[in-house]
Backbone as JSON, one array per atom type, in Angstrom:
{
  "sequence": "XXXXXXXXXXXXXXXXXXXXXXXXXXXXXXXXXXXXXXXXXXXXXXXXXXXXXXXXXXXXXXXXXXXXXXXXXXXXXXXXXXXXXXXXXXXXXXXXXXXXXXXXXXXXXXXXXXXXXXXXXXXXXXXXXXXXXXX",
  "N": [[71.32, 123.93, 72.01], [68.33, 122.43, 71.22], [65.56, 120.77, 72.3], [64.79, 118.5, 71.86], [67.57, 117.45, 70.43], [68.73, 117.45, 72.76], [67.28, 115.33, 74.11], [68.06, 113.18, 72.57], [70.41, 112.72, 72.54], [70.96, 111.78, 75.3], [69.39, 109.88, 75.15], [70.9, 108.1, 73.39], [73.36, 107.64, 74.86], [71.95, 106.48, 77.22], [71.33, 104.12, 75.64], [74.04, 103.65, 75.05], [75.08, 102.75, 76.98], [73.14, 100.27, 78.01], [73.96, 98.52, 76.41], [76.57, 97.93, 76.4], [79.68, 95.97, 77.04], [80.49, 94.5, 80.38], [83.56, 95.47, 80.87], [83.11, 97.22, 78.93], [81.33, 99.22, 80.36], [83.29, 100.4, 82.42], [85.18, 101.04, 81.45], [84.22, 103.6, 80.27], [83.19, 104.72, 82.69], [85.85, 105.23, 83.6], [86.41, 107.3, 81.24], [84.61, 108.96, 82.32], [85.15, 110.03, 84.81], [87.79, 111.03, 83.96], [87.17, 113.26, 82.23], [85.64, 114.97, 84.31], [87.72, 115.46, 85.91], [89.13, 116.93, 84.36], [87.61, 119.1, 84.21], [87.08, 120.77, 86.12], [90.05, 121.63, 86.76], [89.99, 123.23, 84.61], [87.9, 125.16, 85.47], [88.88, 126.65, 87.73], [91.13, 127.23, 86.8], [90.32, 128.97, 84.71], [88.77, 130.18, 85.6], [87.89, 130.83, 88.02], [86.23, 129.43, 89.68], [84.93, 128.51, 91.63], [82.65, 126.6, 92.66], [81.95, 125.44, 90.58], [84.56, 123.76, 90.52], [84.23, 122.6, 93.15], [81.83, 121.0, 92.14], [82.6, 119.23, 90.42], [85.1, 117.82, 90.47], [83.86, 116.51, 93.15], [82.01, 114.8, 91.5], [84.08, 112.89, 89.87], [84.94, 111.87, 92.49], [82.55, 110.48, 93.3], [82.25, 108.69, 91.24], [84.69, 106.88, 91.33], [84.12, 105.66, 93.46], [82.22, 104.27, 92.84], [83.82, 102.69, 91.53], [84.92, 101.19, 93.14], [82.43, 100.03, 94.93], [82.17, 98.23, 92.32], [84.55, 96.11, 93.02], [85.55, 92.95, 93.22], [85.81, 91.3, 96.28], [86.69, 88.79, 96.54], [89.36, 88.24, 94.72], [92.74, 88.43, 94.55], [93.89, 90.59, 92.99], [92.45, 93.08, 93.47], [92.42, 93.83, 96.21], [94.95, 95.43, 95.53], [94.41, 97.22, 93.64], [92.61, 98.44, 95.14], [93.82, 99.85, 97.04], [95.0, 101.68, 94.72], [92.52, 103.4, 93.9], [92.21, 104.65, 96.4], [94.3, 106.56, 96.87], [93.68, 107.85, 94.93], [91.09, 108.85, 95.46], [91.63, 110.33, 97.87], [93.52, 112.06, 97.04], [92.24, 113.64, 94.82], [90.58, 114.65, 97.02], [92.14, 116.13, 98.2], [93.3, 118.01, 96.47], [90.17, 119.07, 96.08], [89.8, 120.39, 98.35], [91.8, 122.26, 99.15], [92.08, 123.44, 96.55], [94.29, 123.27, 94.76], [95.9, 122.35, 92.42], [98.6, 120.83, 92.31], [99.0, 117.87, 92.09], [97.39, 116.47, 90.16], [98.48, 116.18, 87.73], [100.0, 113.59, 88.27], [97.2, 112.19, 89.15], [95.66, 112.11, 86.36], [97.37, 110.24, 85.15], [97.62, 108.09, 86.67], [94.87, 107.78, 86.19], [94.11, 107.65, 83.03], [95.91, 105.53, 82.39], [94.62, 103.37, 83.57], [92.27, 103.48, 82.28], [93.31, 102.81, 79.74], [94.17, 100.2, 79.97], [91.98, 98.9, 80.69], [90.14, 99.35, 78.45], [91.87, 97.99, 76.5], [91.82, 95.2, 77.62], [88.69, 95.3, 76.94], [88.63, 95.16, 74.19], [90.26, 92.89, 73.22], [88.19, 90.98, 74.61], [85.93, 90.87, 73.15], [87.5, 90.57, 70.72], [88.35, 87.7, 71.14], [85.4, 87.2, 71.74], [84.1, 87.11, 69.71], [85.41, 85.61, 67.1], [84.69, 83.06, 68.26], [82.52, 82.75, 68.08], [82.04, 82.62, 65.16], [83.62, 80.81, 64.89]],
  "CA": [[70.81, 122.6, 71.74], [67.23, 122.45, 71.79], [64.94, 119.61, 73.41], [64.77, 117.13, 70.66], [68.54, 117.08, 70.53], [69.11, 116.62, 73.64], [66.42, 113.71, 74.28], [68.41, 112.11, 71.6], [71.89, 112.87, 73.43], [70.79, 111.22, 76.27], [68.78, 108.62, 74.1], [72.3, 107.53, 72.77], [73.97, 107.62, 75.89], [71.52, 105.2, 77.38], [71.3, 102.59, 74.8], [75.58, 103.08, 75.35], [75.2, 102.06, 78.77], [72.96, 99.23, 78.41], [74.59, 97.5, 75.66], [77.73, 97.83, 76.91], [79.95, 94.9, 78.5], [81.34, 94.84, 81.85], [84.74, 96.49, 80.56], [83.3, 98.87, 78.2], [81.4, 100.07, 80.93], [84.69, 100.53, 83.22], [85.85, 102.2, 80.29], [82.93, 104.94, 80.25], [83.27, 105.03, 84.08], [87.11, 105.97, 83.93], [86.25, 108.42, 80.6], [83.9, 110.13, 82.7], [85.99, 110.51, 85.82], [88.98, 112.42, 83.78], [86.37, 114.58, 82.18], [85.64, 115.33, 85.57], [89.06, 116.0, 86.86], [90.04, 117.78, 83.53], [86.68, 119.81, 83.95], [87.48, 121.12, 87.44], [90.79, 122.1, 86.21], [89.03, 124.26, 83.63], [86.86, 125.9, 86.53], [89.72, 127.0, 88.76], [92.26, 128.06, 86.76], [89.96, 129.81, 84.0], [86.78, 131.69, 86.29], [88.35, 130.67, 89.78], [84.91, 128.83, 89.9], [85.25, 127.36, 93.07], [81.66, 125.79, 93.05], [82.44, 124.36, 89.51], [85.83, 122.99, 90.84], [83.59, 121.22, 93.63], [80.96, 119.94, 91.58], [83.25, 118.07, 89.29], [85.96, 116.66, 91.62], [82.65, 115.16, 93.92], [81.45, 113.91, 90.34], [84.85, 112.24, 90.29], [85.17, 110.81, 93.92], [81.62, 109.45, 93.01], [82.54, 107.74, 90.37], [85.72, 106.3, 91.55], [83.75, 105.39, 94.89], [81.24, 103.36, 91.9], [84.41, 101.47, 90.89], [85.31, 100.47, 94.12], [81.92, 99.12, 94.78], [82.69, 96.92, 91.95], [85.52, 95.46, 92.79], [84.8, 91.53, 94.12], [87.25, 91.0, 97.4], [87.56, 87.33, 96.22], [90.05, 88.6, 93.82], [93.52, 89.37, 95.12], [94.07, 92.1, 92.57], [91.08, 93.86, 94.02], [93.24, 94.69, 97.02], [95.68, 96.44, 94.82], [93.36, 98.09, 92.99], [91.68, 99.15, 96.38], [94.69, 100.74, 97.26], [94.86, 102.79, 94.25], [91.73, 104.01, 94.26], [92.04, 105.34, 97.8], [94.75, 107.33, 96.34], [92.79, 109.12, 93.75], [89.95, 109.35, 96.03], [92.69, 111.63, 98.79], [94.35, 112.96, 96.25], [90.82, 114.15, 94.51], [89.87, 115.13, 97.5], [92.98, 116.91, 98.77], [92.94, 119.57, 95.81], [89.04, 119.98, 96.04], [90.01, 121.25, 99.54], [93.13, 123.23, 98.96], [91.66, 124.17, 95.28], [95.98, 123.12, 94.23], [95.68, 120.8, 91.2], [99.55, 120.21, 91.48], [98.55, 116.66, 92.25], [96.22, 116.88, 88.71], [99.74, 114.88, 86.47], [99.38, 111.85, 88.9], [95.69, 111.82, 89.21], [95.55, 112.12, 85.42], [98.5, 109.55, 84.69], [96.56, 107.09, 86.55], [93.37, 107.25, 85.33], [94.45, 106.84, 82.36], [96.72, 104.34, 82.25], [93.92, 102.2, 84.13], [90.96, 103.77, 81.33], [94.08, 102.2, 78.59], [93.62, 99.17, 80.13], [90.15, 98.62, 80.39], [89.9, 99.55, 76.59], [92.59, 96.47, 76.0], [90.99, 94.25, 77.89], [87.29, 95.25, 75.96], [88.7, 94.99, 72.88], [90.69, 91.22, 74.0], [87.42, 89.78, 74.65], [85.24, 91.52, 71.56], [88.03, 89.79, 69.59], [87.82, 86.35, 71.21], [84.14, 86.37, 71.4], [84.42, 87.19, 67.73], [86.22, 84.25, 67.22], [84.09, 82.23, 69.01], [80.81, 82.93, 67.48], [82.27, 82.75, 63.65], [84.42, 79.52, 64.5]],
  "C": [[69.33, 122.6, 72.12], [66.65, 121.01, 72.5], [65.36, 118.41, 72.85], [66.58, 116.46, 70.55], [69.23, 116.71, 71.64], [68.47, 115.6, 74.4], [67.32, 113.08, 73.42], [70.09, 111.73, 71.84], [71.61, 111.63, 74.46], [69.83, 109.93, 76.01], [70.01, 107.57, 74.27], [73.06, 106.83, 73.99], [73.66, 106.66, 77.05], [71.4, 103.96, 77.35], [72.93, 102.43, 74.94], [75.31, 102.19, 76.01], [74.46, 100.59, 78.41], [73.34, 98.55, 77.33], [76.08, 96.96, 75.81], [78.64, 96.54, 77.72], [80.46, 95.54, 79.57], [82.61, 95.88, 81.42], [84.73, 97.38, 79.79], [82.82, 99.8, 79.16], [82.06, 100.81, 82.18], [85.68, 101.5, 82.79], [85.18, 104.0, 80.36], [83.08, 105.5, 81.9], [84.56, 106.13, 84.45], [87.32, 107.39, 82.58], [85.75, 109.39, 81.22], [84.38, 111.2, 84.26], [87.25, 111.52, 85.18], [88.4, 113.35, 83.06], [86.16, 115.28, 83.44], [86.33, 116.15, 86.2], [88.92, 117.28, 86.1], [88.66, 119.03, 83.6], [86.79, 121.08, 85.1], [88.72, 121.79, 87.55], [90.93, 123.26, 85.47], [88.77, 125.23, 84.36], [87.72, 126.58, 87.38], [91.08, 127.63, 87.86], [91.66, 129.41, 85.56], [89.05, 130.7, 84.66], [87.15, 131.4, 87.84], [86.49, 130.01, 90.0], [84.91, 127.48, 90.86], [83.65, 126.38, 93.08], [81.51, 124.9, 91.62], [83.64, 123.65, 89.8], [85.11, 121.69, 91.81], [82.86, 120.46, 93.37], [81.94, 118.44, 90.92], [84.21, 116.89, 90.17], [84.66, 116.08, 92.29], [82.34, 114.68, 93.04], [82.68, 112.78, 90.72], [84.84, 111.37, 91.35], [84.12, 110.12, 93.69], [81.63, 108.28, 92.26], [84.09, 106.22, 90.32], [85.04, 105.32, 92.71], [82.52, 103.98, 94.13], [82.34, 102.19, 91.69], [85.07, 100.17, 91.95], [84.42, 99.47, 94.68], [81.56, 98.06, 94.27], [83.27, 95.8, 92.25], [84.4, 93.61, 93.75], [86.54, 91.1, 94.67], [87.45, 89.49, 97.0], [88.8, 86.91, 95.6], [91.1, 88.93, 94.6], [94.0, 90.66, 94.53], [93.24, 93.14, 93.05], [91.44, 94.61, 95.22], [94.0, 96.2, 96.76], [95.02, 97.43, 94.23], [92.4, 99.01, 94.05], [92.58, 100.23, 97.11], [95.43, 102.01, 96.19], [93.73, 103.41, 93.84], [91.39, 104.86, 95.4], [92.83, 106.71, 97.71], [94.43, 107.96, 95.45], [92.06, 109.95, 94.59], [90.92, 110.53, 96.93], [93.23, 112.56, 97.97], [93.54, 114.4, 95.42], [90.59, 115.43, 95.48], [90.87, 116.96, 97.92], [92.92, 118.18, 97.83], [91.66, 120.34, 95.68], [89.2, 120.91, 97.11], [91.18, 122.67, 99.49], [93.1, 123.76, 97.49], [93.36, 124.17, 94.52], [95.72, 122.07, 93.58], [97.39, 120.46, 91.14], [99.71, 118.47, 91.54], [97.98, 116.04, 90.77], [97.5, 115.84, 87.65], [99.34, 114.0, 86.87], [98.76, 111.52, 88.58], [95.83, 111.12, 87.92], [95.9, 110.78, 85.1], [97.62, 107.93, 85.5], [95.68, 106.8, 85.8], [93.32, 106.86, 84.29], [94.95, 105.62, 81.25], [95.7, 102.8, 82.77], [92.66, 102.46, 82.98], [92.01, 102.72, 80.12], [93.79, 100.69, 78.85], [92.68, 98.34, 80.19], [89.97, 98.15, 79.06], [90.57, 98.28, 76.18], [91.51, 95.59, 76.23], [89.23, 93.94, 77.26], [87.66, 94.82, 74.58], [89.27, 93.47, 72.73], [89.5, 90.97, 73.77], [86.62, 90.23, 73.32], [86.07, 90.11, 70.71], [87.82, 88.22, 69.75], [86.34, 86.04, 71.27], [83.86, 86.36, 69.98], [85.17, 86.33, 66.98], [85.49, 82.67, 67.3], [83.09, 81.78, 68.46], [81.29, 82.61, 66.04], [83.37, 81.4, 63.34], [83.58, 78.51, 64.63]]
}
């Protein structure tokens, strides 16, 4: 990929982000966390690439550790949600340490099931503000 293409990668990827609503970018948050996992996965069982296994899982915990600073405690779901995030984040962490992805279904099966949701909920309001604006 030379320069030009990737200024224009990361062009794109920009203008995502800031056009984005709140739940698409929740969406992009939890896409980029199971790239992450599933990348780290890659790194350890194909090149035993233990310093690619830790980059990616800490990408991960970072990004999970982003969604948590989201959350707003006024909310009682925010609890719940605080308590499965804590469990990614251990769970994350526990195979970066012990380099054992049999944890890696769970993880996965979360994420997601909570990235599926997101996506609903973006596409829910899209449709009612689309609605809204054209009624």
């Amino acid at each position: 990929m030379d320069y030009r293409q990737a200024n224009l990668k990361q062009e794109y990827l920009k203008q995502s982000v800031m056009t984005a609503s709140p739940a698409e970018l929740i969406v992009m948050l939890f896409d980029a966390c199971i790239k992450n996992v599933k990348l780290a996965k890659i790194c350890l069982e194909d090149s035993n690439d233990y310093s690619g296994v830790n980059t990616h899982f800490i990408n991960a915990q970072e990004i999970i550790m982003e969604l948590i600073n989201c959350l707003d405690t006024s909310i009682e779901l925010s609890s719940q949600l605080l308590d499965i995030y804590d469990f990614l984040i251990r769970s994350i962490r526990e195979m970066n340490i012990k380099k054992d992805i049999k944890l890696l279904p769970d993880v996965l099966d979360i994420l997601y099931s909570m990235r599926d949701t997101w996506q609903n909920i973006s596409k829910s309001a899209y449709s009612i503000a689309s609605e809204v604006s054209c009624g």
